[in-house]
C-alpha positions as a printed Julia matrix, in Angstrom:
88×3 Matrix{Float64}:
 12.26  34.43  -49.7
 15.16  35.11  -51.1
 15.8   38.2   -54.05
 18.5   40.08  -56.26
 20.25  42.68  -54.45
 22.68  43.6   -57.06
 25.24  41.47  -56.9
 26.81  39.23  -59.63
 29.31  36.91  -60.4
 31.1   36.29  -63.43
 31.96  32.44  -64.1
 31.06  29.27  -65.89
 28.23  26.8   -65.45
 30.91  23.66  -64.83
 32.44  25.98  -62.24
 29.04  26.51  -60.45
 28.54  22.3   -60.49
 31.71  21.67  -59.17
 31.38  23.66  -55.83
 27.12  23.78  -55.46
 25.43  22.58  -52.88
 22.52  21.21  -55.5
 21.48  22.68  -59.05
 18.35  22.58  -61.49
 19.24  22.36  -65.23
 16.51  23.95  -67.59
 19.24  24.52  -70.56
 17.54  26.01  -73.87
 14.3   26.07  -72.49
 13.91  29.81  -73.35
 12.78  30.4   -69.6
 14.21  33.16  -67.85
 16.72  31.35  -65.98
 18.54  28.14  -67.36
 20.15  26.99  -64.03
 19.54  28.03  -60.52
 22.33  26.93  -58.34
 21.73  26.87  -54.61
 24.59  27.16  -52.27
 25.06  26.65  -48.33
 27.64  28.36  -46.42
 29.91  26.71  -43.47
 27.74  28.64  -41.08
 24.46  27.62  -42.82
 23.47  30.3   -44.99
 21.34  29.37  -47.76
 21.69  31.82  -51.31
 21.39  31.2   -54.86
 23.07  31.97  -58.09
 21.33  31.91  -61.52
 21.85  33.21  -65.1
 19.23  35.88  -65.88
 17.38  36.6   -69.54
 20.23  34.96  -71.46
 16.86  33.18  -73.84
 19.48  30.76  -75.18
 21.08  27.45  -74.67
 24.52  28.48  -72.4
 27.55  26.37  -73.21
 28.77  24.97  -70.09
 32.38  26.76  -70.87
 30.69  30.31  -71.08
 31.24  32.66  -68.86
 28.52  34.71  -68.23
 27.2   36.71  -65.83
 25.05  35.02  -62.7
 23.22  36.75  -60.23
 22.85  36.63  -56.97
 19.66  35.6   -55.0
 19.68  36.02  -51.06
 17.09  37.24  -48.04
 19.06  40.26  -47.63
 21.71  42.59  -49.23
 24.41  41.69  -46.43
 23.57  38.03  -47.27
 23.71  38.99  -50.9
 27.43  39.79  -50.34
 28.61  37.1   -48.06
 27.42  34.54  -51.11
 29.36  36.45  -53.36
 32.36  36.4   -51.09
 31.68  33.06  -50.67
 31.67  32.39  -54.51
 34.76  33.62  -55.05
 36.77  32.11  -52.54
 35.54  28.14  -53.6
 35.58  29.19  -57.55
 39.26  30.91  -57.43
């Protein structure tokens, strides 16, 4: 099961579509999360990225802040590595 470890990313919801693996879309439904990308590395890791509390409708051009979800906190950091090498 996978959890926050503390790491974010800072980026926009069009740049998590164009490089996820798959994505669920609950925009403005108030929920905690609005979209909860999952992502699978070369080597087969599975992690997740999601926006957090924002309680709003997110424009896709936003950046805000996403965390993290992985089984562990070296996992954790390989998806953010990972991140940031497909959305740069």
């Amino acid at each position: 099961m996978s959890s926050f470890h503390g790491d974010t990313v800072t980026t926009t919801v069009n740049k998590l579509i164009e490089v996820c693996y798959t994505y669920s879309d609950f925009n403005g439904s108030m929920d905690k999360v609005n979209f909860d990308f999952t992502f699978k590395t070369p080597e087969g890791m599975h992690f997740y990225v999601y926006d957090w509390k924002e309680y709003r409708t997110i424009d896709l051009d936003e950046s805000i802040e996403f965390h993290i979800g992985a089984n562990s906190s070296s996992e954790s950091r390989e998806g953010l590595e990972y991140i940031y090498e497909l959305i740069n």
